[in-house]
N, C-alpha and C positions, 0 to 999 in steps of 0.2 A: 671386461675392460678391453678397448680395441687400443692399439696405436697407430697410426698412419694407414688407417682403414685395416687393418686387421689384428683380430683377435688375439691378446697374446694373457689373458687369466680372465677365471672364471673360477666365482667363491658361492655356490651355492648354498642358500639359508632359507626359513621359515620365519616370518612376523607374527607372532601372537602378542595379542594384548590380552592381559591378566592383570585384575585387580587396579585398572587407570595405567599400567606401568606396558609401554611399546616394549616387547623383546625380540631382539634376534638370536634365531636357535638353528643347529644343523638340522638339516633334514629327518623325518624316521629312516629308522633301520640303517641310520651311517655315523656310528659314533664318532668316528674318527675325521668326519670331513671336513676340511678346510679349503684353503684355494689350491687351484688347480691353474699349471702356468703350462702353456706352452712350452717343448723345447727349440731351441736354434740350433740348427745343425752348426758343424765345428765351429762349438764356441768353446773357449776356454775356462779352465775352471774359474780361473779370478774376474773373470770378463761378467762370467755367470752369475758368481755369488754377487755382485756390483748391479746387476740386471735385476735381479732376483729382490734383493733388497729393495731398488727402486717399486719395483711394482707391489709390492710387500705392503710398503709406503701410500701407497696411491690407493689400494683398494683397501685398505683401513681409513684412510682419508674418507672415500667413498662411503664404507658401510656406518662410519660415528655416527652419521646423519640419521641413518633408516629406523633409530630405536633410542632407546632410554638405557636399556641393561644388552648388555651382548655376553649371549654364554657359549664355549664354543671350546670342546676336546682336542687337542693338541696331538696329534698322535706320536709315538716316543722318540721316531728318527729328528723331530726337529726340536731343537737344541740354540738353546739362545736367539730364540729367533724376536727379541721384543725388537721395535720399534722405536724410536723416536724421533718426533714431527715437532 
């Protein structure tokens, strides 16, 4: 996902389709993976989490599209991280 020409997250997936049903699935061999954000140098934490969430937002917007069913391992540091759009 870019903002103002540049890159700031990147959510790596797999599309398999099974049985008529689009899936998005993590990559092999990375159970844990999710997106992947850029940091900003001296940002602050509440500046952060307010950024952070926005693009959270935006590349779940993104990926509803790509599939039917989306399965995808959360790994344990992130904590309340749902969404709503």
């Amino acid at each position: 996902m870019d903002h103002k020409g540049e890159i700031v997250a990147v959510w790596p997936f797999k599309v398999k389709k099974k049985w008529g049903i689009k899936l998005l699935l993590p990559i092999p061999f990375t159970p844990w993976n999710g997106p992947w954000l850029l940091p900003v140098k001296n940002e602050k934490d509440g500046a952060k989490a307010i950024r952070e969430r926005k693009i959270f937002a935006e590349l779940s917007q993104i990926i509803q599209n790509e599939a039917d069913l989306i399965i995808f391992r959360w790994p344990p540091n992130f904590q309340n991280t749902q969404v709503v759009s």
